[in-house]
C-alpha positions as CSV (number, residue, x, y, z in Angstrom):
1,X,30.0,-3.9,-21.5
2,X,28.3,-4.7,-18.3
3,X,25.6,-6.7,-17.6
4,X,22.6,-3.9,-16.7
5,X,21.9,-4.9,-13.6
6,X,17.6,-4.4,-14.6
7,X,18.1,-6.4,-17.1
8,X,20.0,-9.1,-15.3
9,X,17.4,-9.2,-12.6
10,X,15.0,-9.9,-14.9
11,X,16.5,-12.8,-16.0
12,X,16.9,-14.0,-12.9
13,X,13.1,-13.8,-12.2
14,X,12.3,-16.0,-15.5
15,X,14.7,-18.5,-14.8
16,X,16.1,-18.7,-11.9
17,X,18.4,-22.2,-12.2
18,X,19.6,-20.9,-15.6
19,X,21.0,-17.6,-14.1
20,X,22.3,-19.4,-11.3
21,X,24.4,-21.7,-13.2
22,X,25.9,-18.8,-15.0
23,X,26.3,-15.7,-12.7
24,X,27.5,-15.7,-9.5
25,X,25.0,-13.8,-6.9
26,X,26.7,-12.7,-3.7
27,X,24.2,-11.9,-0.9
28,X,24.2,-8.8,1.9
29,X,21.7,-10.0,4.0
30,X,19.5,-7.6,5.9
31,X,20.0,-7.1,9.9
32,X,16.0,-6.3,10.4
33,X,13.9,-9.1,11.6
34,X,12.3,-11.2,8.5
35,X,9.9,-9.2,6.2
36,X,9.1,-7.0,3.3
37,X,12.9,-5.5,2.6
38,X,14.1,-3.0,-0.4
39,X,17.6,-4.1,-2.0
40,X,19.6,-3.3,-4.7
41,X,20.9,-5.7,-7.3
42,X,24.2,-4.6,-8.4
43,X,27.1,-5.9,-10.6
44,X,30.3,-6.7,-8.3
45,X,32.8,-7.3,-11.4
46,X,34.3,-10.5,-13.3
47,X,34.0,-14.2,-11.5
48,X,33.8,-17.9,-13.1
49,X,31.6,-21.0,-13.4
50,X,31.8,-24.4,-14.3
51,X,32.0,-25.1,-17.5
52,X,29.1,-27.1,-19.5
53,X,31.5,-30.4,-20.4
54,X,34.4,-30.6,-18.1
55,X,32.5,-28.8,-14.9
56,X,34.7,-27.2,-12.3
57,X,37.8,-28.7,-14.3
58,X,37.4,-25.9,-16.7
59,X,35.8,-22.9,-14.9
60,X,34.5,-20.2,-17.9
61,X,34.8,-16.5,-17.3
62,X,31.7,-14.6,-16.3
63,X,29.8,-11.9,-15.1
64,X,28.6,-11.6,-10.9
65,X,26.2,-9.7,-8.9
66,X,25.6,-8.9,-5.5
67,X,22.1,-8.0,-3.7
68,X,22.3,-6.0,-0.7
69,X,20.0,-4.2,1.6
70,X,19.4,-0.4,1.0
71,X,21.1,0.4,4.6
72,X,24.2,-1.7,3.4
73,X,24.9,0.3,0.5
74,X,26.4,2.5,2.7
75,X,30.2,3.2,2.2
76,X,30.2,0.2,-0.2
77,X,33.2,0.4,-3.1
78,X,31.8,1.8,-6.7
79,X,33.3,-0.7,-9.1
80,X,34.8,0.6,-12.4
81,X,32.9,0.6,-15.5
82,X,29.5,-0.6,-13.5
83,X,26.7,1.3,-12.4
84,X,26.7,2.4,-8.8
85,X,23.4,2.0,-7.7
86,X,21.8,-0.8,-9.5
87,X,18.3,-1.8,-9.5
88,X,16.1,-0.9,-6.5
89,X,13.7,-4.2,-5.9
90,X,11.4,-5.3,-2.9
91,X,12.0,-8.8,-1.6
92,X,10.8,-10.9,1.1
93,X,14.0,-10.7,3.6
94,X,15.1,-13.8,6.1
95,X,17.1,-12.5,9.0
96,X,19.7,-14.5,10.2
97,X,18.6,-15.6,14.3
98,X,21.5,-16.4,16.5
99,X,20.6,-20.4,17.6
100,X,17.7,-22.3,17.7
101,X,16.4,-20.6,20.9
102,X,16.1,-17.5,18.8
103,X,14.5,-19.1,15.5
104,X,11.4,-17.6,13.7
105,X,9.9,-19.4,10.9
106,X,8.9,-16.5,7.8
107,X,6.2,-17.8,5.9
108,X,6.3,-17.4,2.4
109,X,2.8,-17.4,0.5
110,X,1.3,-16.0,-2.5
111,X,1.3,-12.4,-1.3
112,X,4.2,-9.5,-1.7
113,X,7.5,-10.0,-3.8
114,X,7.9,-13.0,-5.9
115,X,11.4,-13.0,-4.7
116,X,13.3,-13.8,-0.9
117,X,16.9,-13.5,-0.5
118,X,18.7,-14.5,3.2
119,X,22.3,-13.5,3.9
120,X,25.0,-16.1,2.9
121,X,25.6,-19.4,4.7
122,X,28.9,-20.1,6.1
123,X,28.1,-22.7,8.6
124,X,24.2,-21.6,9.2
125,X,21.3,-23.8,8.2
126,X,18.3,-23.2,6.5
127,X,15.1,-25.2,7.4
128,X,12.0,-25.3,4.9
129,X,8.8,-27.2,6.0
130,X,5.4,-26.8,4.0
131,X,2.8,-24.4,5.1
132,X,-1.0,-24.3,4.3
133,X,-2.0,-23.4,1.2
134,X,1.1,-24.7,-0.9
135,X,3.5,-21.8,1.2
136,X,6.8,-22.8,2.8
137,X,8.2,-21.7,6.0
138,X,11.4,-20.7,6.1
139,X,14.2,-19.7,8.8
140,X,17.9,-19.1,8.4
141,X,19.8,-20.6,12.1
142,X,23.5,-19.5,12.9
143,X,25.3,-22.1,14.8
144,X,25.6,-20.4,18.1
145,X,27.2,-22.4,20.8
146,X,27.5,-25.5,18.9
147,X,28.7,-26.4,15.4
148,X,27.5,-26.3,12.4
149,X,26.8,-30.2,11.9
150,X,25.1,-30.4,15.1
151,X,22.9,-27.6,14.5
152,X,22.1,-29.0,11.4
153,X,21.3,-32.2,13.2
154,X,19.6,-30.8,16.2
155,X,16.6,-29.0,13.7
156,X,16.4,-32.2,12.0
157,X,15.4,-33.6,15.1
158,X,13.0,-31.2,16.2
159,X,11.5,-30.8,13.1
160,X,10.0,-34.0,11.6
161,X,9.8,-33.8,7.7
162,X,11.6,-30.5,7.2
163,X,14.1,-30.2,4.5
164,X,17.5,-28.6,6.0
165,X,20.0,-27.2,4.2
166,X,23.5,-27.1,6.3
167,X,26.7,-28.1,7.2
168,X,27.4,-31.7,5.7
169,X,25.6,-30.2,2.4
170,X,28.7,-27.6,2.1
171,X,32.1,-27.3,3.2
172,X,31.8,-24.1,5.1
173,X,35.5,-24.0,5.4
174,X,35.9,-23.0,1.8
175,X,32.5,-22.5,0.5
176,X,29.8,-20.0,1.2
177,X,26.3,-20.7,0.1
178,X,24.0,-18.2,-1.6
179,X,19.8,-19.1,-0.6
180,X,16.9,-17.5,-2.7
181,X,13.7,-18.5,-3.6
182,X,11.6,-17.1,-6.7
183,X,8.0,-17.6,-6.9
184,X,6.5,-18.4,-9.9
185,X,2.5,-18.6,-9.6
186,X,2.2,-20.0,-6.6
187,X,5.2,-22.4,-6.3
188,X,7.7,-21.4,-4.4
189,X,11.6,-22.6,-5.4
190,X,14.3,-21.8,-3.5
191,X,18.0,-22.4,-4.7
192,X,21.7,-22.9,-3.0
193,X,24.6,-21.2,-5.3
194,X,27.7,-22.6,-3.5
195,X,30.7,-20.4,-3.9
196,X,34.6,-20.6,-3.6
197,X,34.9,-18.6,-0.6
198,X,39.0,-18.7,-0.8
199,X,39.4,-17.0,-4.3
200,X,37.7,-13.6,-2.9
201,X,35.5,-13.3,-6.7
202,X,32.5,-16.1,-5.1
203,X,33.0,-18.2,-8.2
204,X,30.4,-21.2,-8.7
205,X,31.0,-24.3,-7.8
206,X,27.2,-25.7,-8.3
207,X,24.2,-25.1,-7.8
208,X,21.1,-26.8,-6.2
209,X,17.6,-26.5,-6.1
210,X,16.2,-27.3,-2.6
211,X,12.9,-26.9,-2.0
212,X,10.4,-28.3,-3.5
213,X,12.5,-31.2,-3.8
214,X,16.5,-31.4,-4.1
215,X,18.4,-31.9,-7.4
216,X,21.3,-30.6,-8.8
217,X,21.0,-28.0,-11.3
């Protein structure tokens, strides 16, 4: 029997790393600009992960989920044998801007939803730099006009001492990249799931933590 997605959410929120090792989490993000956004966490049907001893050598069957924006529930596929709806949350949502030109930094502080979601990465970046009071400020960049490693590159530059996530750090040929963050307290951790993007089910292939610091979960 499925996973209820309320349940499943909740584990996500107590430990976020150990969920993401286990269950896929594909990501609808938003099209309004960065802020306070209701989704829907929802199961999206059987995937795989790594397994404990043998890694991606033995993938492990497993359960996935997707998050997406109220407005893009619309006309999505009901899956057999899981609940339609799923569970309605509030998270702190980062659009997607089209280039540097168009970036905006979304600060994320000790205020509103302990949770921020971002639509996938398949050749973006995503740039953290610390904010007062222990916050982070965040921004998801497309690669408009250039590629992906020289966008990646080009906020390096102009942004002494941020810690980038792009191109270089995925193959975005074959892999799309999950980015959330979950607050606990006041400590913000926010978390790449790297998927298979060539076997259509988003199965893991591994997951980092990357802000504070980066490590392999």
């Amino acid at each position: 029997m499925p996973i209820d997605p309320q349940v499943a959410y909740n584990s996500l929120i107590a430990g976020a790393g150990a969920f993401l090792n286990k269950y896929p989490i594909r990501i609808f993000g938003a099209t309004v600009a960065s802020g306070v956004t209701g989704y829907r966490f929802r199961n999206r049907g059987v995937s795989k992960r790594p397994g404990t001893i043998m890694n991606t050598l033995r993938m492990k069957p497993t359960e996935s989920f997707e998050i997406r924006s109220d407005a893009a529930m619309l006309g999505v596929p009901v899956v057999p044998g899981v609940p339609v709806n799923g569970h309605v949350f509030q998270a702190h949502s980062v659009h997607m801007d089209l280039g540097i030109g168009a970036m905006n930094f979304y600060n994320l502080g000790g205020g509103g939803p302990n949770i921020m979601v971002t639509g996938q990465l398949t050749g973006c970046s995503f740039i953290m730099t610390a904010g007062a009071g222990g916050s982070v400020n965040v921004a998801h960049v497309s690669p408009t006009g250039t590629t992906g490693v020289l966008l990646r590159a080009a906020l390096a530059a102009a942004n002494a001492g941020a810690q980038i996530y792009g191109v270089g750090q995925y193959d975005h040929n074959d892999r799309t990249v999950s980015i959330m963050g979950v607050r606990t307290g006041t400590t913000w951790r926010i978390y790449a799931q790297k998927h298979d993007a060539t076997t259509y089910d988003y199965r893991i292939k591994s997951v980092y933590q990357i802000w504070p610091n980066r490590m392999k979960l």
